[in-house]
DOGU-209714 format. One record per residue (C-alpha): x, y, z. Coordinates in steps of 0.02 Angstrom, whole numbers, plus 50000, padded with zeros to 5 digits. Layout:
residues N
ATOM      px      py      pz
ATOM       X       Y       Z
...
end
This chain:
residues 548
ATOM      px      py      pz
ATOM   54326   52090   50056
ATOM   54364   52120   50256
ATOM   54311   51931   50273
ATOM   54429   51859   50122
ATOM   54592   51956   50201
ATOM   54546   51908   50380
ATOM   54557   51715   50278
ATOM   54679   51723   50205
ATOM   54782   51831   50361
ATOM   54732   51668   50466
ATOM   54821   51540   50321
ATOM   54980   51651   50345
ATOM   54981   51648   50500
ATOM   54963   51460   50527
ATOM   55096   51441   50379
ATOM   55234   51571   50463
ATOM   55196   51462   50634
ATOM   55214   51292   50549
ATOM   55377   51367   50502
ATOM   55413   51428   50667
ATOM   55382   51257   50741
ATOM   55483   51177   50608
ATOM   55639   51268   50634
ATOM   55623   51238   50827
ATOM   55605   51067   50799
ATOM   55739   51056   50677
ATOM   55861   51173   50749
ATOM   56035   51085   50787
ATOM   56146   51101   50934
ATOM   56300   51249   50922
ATOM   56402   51105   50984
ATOM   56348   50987   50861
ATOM   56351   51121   50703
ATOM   56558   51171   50778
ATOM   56593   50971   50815
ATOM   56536   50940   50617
ATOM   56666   51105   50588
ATOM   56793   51033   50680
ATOM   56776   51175   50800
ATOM   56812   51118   50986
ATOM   56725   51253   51102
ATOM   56828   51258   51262
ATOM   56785   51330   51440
ATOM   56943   51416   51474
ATOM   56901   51506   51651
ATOM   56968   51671   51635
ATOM   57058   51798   51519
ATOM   57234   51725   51498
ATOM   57358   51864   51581
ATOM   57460   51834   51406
ATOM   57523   51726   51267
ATOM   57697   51769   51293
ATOM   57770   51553   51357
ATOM   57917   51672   51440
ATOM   57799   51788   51580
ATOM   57649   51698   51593
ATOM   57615   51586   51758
ATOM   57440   51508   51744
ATOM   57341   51359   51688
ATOM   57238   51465   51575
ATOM   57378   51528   51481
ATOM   57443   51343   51464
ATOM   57292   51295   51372
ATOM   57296   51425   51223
ATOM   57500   51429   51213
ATOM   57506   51243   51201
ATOM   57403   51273   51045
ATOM   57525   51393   50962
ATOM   57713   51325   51027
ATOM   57775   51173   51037
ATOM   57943   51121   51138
ATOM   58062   50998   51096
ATOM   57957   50864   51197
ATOM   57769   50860   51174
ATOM   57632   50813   51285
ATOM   57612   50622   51282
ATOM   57406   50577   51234
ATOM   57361   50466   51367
ATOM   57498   50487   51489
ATOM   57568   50631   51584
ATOM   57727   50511   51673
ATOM   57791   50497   51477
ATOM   57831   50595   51344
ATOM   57826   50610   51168
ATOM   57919   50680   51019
ATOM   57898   50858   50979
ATOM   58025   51000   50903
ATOM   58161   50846   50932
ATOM   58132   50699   50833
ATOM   58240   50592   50950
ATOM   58379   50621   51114
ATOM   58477   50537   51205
ATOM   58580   50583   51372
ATOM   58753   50509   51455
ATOM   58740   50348   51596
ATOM   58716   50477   51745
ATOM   58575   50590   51666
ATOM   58694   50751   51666
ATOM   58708   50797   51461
ATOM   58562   50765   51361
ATOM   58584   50793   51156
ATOM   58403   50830   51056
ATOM   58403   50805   50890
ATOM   58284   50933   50793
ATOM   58188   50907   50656
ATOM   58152   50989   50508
ATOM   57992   51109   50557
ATOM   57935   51296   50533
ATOM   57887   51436   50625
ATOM   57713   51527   50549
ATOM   57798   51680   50466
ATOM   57900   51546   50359
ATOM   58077   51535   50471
ATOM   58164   51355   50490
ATOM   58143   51306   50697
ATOM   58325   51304   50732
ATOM   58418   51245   50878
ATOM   58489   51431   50898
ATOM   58318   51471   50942
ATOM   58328   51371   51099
ATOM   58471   51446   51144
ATOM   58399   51619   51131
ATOM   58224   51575   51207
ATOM   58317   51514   51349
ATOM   58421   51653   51359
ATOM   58276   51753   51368
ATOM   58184   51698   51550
ATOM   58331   51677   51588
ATOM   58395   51854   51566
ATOM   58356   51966   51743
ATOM   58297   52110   51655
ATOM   58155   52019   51583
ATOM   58097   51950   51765
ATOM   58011   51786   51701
ATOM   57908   51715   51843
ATOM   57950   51537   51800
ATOM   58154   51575   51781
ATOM   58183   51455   51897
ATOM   58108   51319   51832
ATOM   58276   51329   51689
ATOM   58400   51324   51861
ATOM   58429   51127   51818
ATOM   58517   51177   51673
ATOM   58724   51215   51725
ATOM   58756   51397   51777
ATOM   58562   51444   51749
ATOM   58534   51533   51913
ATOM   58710   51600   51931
ATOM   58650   51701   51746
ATOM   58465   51717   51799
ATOM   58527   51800   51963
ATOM   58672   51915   51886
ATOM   58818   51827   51974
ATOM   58851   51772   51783
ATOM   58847   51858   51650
ATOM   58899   51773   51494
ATOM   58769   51659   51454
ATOM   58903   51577   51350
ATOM   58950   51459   51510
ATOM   58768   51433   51540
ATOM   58741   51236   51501
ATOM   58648   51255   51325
ATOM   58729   51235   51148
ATOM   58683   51228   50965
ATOM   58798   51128   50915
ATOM   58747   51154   50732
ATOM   58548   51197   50662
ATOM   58479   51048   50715
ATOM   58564   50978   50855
ATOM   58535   51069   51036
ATOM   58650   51026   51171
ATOM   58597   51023   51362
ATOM   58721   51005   51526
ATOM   58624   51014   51687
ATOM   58688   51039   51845
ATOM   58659   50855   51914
ATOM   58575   50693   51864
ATOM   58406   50750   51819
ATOM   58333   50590   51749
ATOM   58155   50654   51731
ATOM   58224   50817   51610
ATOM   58129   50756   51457
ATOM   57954   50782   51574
ATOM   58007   50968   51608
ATOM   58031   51015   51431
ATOM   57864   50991   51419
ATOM   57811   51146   51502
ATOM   57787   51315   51417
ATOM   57937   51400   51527
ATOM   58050   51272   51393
ATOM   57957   51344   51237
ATOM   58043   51437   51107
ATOM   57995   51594   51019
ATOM   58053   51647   50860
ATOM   58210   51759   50877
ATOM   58160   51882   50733
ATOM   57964   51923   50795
ATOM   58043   51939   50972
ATOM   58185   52047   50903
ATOM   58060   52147   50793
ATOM   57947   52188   50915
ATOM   58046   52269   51090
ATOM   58175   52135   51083
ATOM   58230   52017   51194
ATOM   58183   52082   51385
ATOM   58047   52185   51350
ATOM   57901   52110   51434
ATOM   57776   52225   51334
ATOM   57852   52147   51168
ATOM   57724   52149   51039
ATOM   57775   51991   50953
ATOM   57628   51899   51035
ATOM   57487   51987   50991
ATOM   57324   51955   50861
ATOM   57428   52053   50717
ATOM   57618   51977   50786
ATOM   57602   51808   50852
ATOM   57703   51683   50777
ATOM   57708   51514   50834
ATOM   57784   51339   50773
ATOM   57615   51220   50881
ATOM   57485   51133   50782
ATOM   57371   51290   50774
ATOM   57420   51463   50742
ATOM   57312   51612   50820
ATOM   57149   51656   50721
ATOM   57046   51801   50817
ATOM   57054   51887   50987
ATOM   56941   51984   51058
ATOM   56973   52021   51249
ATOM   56846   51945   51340
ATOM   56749   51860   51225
ATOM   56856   51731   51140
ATOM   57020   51674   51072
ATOM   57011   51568   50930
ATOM   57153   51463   50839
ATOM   57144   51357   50688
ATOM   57238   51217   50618
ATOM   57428   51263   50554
ATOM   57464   51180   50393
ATOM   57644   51227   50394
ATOM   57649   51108   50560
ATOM   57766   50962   50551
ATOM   57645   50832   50607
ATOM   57473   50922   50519
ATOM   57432   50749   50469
ATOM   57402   50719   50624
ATOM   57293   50840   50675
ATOM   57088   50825   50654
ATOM   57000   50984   50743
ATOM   57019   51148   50619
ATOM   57016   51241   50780
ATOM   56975   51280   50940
ATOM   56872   51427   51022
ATOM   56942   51467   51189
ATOM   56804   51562   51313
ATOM   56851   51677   51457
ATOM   56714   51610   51567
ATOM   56747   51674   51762
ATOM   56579   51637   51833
ATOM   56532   51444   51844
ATOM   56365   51452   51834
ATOM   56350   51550   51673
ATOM   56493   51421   51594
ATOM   56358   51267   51659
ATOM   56227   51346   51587
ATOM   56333   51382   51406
ATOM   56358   51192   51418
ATOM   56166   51132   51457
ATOM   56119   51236   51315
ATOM   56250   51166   51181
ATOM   56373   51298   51168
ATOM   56538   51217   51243
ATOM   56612   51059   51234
ATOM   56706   51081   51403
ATOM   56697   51163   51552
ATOM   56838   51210   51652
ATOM   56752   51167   51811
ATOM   56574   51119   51897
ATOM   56513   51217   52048
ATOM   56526   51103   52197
ATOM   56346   51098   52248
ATOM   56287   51032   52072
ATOM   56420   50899   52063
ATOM   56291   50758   52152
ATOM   56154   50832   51993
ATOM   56269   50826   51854
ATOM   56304   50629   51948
ATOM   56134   50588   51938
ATOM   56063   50684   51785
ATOM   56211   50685   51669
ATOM   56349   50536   51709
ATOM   56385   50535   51540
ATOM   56429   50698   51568
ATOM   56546   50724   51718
ATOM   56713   50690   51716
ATOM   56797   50668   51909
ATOM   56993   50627   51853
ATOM   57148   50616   51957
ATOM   57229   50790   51967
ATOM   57417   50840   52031
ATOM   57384   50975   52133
ATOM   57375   51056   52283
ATOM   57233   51199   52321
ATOM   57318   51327   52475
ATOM   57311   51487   52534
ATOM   57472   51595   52545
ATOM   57517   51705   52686
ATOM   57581   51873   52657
ATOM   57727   51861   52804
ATOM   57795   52029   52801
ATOM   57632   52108   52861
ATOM   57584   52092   53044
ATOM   57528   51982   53121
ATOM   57575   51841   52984
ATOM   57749   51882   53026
ATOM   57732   51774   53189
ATOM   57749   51589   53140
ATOM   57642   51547   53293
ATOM   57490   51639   53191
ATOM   57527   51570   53024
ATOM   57503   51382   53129
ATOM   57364   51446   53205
ATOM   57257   51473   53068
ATOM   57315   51316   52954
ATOM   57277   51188   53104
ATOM   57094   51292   53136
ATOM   57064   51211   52966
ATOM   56925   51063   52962
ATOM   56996   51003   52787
ATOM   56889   50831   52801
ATOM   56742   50963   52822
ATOM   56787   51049   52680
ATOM   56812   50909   52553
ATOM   56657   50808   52603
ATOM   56526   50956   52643
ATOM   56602   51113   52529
ATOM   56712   51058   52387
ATOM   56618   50877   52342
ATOM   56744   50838   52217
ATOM   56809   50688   52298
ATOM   56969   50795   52338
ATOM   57077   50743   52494
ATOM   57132   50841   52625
ATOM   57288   50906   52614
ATOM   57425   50873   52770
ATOM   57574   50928   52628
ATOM   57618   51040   52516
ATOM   57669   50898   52403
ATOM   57512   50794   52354
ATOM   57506   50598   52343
ATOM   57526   50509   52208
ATOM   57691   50559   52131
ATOM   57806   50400   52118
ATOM   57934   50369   52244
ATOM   57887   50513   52370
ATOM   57787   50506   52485
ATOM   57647   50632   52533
ATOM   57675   50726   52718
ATOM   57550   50692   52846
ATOM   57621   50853   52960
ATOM   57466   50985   52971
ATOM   57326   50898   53030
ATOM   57166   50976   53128
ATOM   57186   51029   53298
ATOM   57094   51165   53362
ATOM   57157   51154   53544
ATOM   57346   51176   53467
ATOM   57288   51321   53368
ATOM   57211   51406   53520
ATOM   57353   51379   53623
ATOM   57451   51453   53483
ATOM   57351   51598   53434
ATOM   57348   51637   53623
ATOM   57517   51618   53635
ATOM   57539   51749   53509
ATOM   57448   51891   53595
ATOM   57277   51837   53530
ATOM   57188   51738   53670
ATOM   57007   51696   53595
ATOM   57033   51827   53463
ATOM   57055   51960   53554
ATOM   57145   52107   53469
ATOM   57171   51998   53314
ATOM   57178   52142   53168
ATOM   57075   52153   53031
ATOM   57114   52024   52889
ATOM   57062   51969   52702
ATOM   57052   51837   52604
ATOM   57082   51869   52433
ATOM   57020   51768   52278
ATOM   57014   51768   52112
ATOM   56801   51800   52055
ATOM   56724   51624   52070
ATOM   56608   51563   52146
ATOM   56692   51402   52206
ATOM   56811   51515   52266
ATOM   56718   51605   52360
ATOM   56605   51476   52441
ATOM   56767   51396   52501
ATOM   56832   51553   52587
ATOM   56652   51546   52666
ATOM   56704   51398   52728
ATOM   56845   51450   52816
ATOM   56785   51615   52862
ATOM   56664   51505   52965
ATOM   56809   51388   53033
ATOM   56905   51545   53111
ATOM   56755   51621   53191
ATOM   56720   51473   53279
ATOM   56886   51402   53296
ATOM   56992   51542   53339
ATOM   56866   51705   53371
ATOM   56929   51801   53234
ATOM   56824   51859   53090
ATOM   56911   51881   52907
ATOM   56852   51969   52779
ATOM   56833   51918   52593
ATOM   56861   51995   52429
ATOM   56868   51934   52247
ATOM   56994   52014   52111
ATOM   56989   51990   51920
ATOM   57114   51852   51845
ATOM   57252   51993   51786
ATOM   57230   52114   51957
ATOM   57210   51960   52076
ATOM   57389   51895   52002
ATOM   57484   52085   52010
ATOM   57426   52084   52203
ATOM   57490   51901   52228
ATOM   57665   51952   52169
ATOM   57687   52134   52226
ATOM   57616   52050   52400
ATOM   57487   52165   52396
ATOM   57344   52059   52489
ATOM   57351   51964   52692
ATOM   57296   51783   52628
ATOM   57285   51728   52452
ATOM   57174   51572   52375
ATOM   57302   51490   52265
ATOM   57325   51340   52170
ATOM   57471   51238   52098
ATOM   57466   51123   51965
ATOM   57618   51010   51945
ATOM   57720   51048   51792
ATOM   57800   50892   51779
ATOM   57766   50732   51864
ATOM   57899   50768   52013
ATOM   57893   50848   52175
ATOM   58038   50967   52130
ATOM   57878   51059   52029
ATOM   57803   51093   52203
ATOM   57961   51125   52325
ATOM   58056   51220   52192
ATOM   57940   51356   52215
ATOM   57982   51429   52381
ATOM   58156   51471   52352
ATOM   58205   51638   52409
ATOM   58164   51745   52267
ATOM   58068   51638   52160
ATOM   57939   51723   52047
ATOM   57804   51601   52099
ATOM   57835   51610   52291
ATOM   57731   51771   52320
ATOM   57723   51748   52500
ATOM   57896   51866   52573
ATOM   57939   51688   52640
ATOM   58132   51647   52665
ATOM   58244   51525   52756
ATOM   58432   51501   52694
ATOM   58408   51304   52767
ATOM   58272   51268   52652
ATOM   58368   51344   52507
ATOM   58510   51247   52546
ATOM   58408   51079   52530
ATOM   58330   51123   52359
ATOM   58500   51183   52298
ATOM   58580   51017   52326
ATOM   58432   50937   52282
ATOM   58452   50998   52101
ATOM   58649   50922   52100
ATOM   58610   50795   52193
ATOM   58688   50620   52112
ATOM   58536   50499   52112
ATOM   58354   50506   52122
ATOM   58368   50441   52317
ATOM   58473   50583   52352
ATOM   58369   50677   52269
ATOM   58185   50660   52354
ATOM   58276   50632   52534
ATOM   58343   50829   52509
ATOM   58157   50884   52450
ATOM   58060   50794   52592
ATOM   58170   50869   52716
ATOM   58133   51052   52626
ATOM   57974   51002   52649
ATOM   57954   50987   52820
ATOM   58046   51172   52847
ATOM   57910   51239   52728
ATOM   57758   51162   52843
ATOM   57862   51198   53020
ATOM   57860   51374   52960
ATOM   57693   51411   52847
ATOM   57694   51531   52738
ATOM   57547   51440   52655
ATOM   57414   51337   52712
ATOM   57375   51171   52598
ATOM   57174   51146   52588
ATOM   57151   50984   52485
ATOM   57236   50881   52356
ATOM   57142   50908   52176
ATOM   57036   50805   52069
ATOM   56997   50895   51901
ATOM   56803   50893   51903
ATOM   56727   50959   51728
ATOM   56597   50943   51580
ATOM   56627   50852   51415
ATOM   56529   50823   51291
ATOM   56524   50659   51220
ATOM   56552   50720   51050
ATOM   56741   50753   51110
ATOM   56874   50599   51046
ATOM   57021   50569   51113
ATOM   57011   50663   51286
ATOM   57093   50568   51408
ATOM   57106   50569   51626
ATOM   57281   50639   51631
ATOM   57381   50692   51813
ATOM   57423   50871   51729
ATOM   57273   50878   51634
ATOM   57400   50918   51487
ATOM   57310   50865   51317
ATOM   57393   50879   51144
ATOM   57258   50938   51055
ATOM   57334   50866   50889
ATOM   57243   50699   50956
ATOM   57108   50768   51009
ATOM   56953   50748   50870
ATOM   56764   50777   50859
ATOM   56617   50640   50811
ATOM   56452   50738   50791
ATOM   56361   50578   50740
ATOM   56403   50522   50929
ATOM   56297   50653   51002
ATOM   56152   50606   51119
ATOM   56033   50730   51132
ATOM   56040   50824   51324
ATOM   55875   50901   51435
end
């Protein structure tokens, strides 16, 4: 009897591992089983701050809300320098560029509502207000009397230059020719919300509102929110109340939080993203070699810096600030640290924006930055106070401020000090100045340098550096009533050069957008902004090609 069961224990045993083996064998990718679902599985790179398109500031938050809210221009699919149809089915504007009509078409909002023109009018009203302090305010001060309201010199928002004219017709009067308007609709700071969930939920200035949470959101995008769980994943899914659904081939998308690089590679390698939001530097020339198929190097408009906190000492000294940006081996950086095939950036404003052209004004020169630092009560580092660099956790991050940890040492004989900060906390400390230097990056908004110089106004939520100089303000102030587009650029590159003579930030390198993508991903194209509708974005599954 022992013998018989020790038999027939051995034929179960094979069977159970034949089955084991099977199911290995057989066992299909995540990405493959989501691409047949329709399910694209993106690499977000951190926990979005919000979903609210009115206090939000970051890339990460522009991926999901782009899902959920469209403006009344939409994200063109292969180019970022055009733009395409969204909320308004057509416009038009007068010869000189300075009254723009959109004509709206007949969409919803998810909890049922019409998408009015009245809603653009309150939206607006809304960053606009002061008492909800909207970071990206400004970025509405090319509309008439948008500042003066913003600012509370105004306070009827009655003479601010926006109108519905009737339910479907929005009316725009800007405060000069602003040709390229149609481009800065485009970004979330234009989006509506709807008036009633706003109202509902803390009303209009309440930055706490509730309207754009799991339980609240309502949006009018492609995609309406599906799950979110903090950390872990937001997930949306296809919105068949959306005007153009027909359009639209994923059921959803899963966005994941993923900080660390490494761990977001290794979710790739083993099938469970489609994207990445980024590669670690030193495994770019690998994923090159290994996976070409793979790696994805496009053009990118934007600028990688570091602010400087200038109302603590000694950053308050302009002869320090200089100091420490000309210490700065960029070429170094981009060829031995970054690997991305970035450039070194001599501007603020990077290259490759039609009609302007890129500053060549902070180059490296260590013998000016001693001079400089000695100048400043710091000969060879002497007596130079303790400092930090503060990031936001990542690992490219960090390895860069490694970098120029390095460069100061030897440079300058001062040693910094480096700390990382979560997404949320690393942002609060940017903007209540809370840090000494500050990794940063800046994505253009729109094809135009305005997006870039705009931002270090006096006051301006995105400045975050204490900077201020009435001269500079002067030139983007005129710049935005300025008559023509020559007019125009000659104001910003002279606002320019104040903003380098003076640096309160440092410019590192000029981006490229290095990432994964699986080749199951349609439709994905190299875009400046990186801006991609996702209603044009689609899955093949048969396309798959097995990776090691």
């Amino acid at each position: 009897m022992n013998s018989l069961m020790s038999c027939v224990a051995r034929i179960l045993l094979a069977v159970s591992l034949l089955g084991v083996l099977g199911s290995c064998g057989s066992r299909e990718r995540e990405s493959t089983i989501a691409a047949r679902e329709g399910i694209l599985l993106f690499g977000n790179g951190t926990e979005p701050k919000a979903l609210d398109p009115h206090i939000v500031t970051g890339v990460p938050e522009n991926h999901v809300i782009s899902a959920l809210i469209e403006g009344l221009v939409a994200y063109h699919p292969t180019s970022d320098l055009e733009s395409s149809p969204g909320m308004a089915e057509r416009w038009e504007s007068n010869a000189d560029f300075t009254k723009w009509t959109f004509y709206l078409r007949d969409a919803k909002w998810t909890n049922g509502d019409p998408v009015r023109a009245q809603d653009f009018v309150y939206s607006w009203q809304r960053i606009l207000s002061p008492e909800l302090g909207g970071e990206y305010a400004p970025m509405l001060y090319v509309i008439k009397n948008a500042e003066a309201y913003n600012t509370g010199k105004l306070k009827d928002f009655s003479q601010v230059g926006v109108k519905a004219l009737d339910d479907r017709t929005l009316e725009v009067t800007l405060g000069g020719s602003t040709s390229y308007f149609p481009l800065m609709l485009q970004h979330y700071s234009f989006f509506p919300v709807n008036p009633r969930a706003v109202e509902a939920h803390g009303g209009m200035t309440d930055r706490q509102s509730g309207w754009s949470t799991i339980d609240n959101f309502v949006g009018n995008g492609p995609f309406r929110l599906k799950k979110w769980v903090t950390n872990q994943v937001i997930e949306v899914e296809r919105n068949p109340d959306y005007w153009d659904a027909k359009t639209v081939k994923l059921n959803g998308i899963r966005f994941f939080p993923i900080d660390n690089v490494n761990a977001e590679e290794t979710m790739f390698r083993n099938d469970r993203l489609h994207l990445t939001n980024t590669v670690f530097p030193d495994k770019i020339p690998v994923f090159a070699e290994k996976m070409p198929n793979n790696l994805r190097n496009d053009p990118y408009l934007g600028t990688y810096f570091y602010r400087i906190n200038v109302t603590r000492k000694p950053f308050d000294d302009v002869r320090v600030r200089r100091a420490l940006a000309l210490a700065i081996d960029k070429k170094l950086l981009v060829e031995k640290v970054s690997k991305g095939g970035q450039a070194p950036a001599t501007g603020f404003v990077p290259q490759g924006i039609p009609g302007y052209t890129a500053s060549r004004a902070v180059q490296f020169d260590p013998d000016e930055a001693r001079r400089l630092l000695a100048e400043a009560g710091y000969p060879g580092g002497k007596g130079f106070p303790k400092t930090e660099i503060m990031i936001n956790t990542n690992e490219a991050h960090r390895k860069i401020a490694e970098a120029i940890q390095e460069l100061w040492r030897r440079e300058l004989g001062i040693d910094v000090g480096i700390y990382n900060q979560e997404w949320k906390v690393y942002l609060d400390n940017q903007a209540n100045l809370n840090y000494d230097l500050a990794r940063a990056g800046w994505i253009a908004d729109y094809a135009h340098p305005s997006t870039f110089v705009d931002m270090f106004t006096t006051g301006n939520g995105n400045n975050d550096t204490g900077w201020s100089n009435r001269r500079y303000d002067a030139l983007i102030e005129a710049a935005r009533k300025a008559g023509n587009e020559e007019e125009r650029v000659g104001h910003m590159l002279a606002a320019e050069e104040i903003l380098l003579a003076d640096m309160p930030i440092i410019p590192i390198y000029w981006y490229t957008r290095v990432y994964l993508l699986d080749e199951q991903v349609k439709g994905w194209h190299p875009k400046l902004l990186d801006n991609h509708p996702y209603k044009h974005v689609w899955l093949e599954p048969d396309a798959a090609t097995a990776r090691k």
